[in-house]
N, C-alpha and C positions, 0 to 999 in steps of 0.2 A: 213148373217150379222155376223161379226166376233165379235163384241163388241156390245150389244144391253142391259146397264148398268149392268154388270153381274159382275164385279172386282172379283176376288180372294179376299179373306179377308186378306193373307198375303200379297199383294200387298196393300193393301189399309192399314194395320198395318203402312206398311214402308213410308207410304204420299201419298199413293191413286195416284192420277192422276198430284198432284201440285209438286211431283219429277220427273225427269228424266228418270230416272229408268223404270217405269211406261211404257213410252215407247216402250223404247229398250228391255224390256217386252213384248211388246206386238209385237212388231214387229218380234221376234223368235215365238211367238205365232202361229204371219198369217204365217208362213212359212212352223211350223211344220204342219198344216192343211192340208196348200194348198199340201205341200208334199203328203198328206197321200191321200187327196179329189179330187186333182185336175186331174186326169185322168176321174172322174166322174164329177167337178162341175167346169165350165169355168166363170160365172159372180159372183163377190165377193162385199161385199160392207166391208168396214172396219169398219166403227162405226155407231150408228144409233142415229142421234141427238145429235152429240157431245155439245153443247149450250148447251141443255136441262142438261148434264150431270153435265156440269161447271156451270152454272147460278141457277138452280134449287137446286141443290145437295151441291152446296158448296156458294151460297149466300141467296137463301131465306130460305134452308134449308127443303124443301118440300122432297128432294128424299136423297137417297144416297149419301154420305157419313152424310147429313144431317145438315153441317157447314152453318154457317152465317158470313162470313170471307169476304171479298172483294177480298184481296191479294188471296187469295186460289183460288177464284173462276178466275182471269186471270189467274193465275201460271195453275191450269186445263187447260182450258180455250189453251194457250198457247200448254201444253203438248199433251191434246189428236189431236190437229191438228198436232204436229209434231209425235206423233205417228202412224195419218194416213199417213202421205208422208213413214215413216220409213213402216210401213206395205206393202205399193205399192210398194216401191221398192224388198222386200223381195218376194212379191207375186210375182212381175213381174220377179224375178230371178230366180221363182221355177218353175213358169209354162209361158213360154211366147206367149202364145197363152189365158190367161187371161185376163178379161176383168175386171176392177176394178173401184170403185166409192166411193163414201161417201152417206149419207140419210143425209140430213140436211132438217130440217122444217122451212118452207116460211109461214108468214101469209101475205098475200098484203091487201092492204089497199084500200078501195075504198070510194067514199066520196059518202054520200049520197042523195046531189045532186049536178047538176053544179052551186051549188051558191058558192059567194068568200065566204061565213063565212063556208060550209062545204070543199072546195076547202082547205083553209087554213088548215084547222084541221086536213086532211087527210093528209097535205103534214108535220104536227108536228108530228104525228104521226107515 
């Protein structure tokens, strides 16, 4: 896992994940890596709970960078997904026999029973 909340503090001085930059940061990142790793490590994942990063981190303010912001939190939100596409393509440029992903966390919902008043609440849910 290439990004598993870890920012550089100088990136995160400059607007953390809610600029662009951030990015195209990150994406010479996976590059330089894979360069260096990749005759040794063939499956890559590029970030690990991007959500967690954006929603936690920059609207409830539970984690890192620690904002309660809305706008920050999509402009993140936004960013670290476009830094994972910009990552896989970098990865896939340096090693093309790489295999690459994302870690996104799924909670599924299930109702606690087949009745329509749990039925319903699991589908608002």
């Amino acid at each position: 896992t290439l990004y598993h909340w870890d920012l550089p503090q100088v990136l995160q001085d400059r607007g953390g994940w809610t600029v662009r930059e951030t990015s195209e940061h990150f994406a010479a990142y996976a590059s330089q890596v894979v360069e260096r790793l990749g005759d040794r490590v063939k499956d890559w994942a590029t970030l690990n709970e991007p959500l967690c990063s954006a929603w936690i981190g920059h609207l409830e303010g539970r984690m890192a960078p620690g904002l309660t912001d809305l706008t920050a939190a999509v402009r993140a939100s936004y960013h670290l997904h476009l830094g994972h596409g910009l990552a896989v393509q970098a990865i896939r440029a340096a090693s093309s026999d790489a295999r690459v992903g994302i870690v996104n966390n799924l909670s599924p919902i299930e109702p606690a029973s087949a009745s329509e008043a749990d039925l319903a609440a699991a589908r608002r849910a």
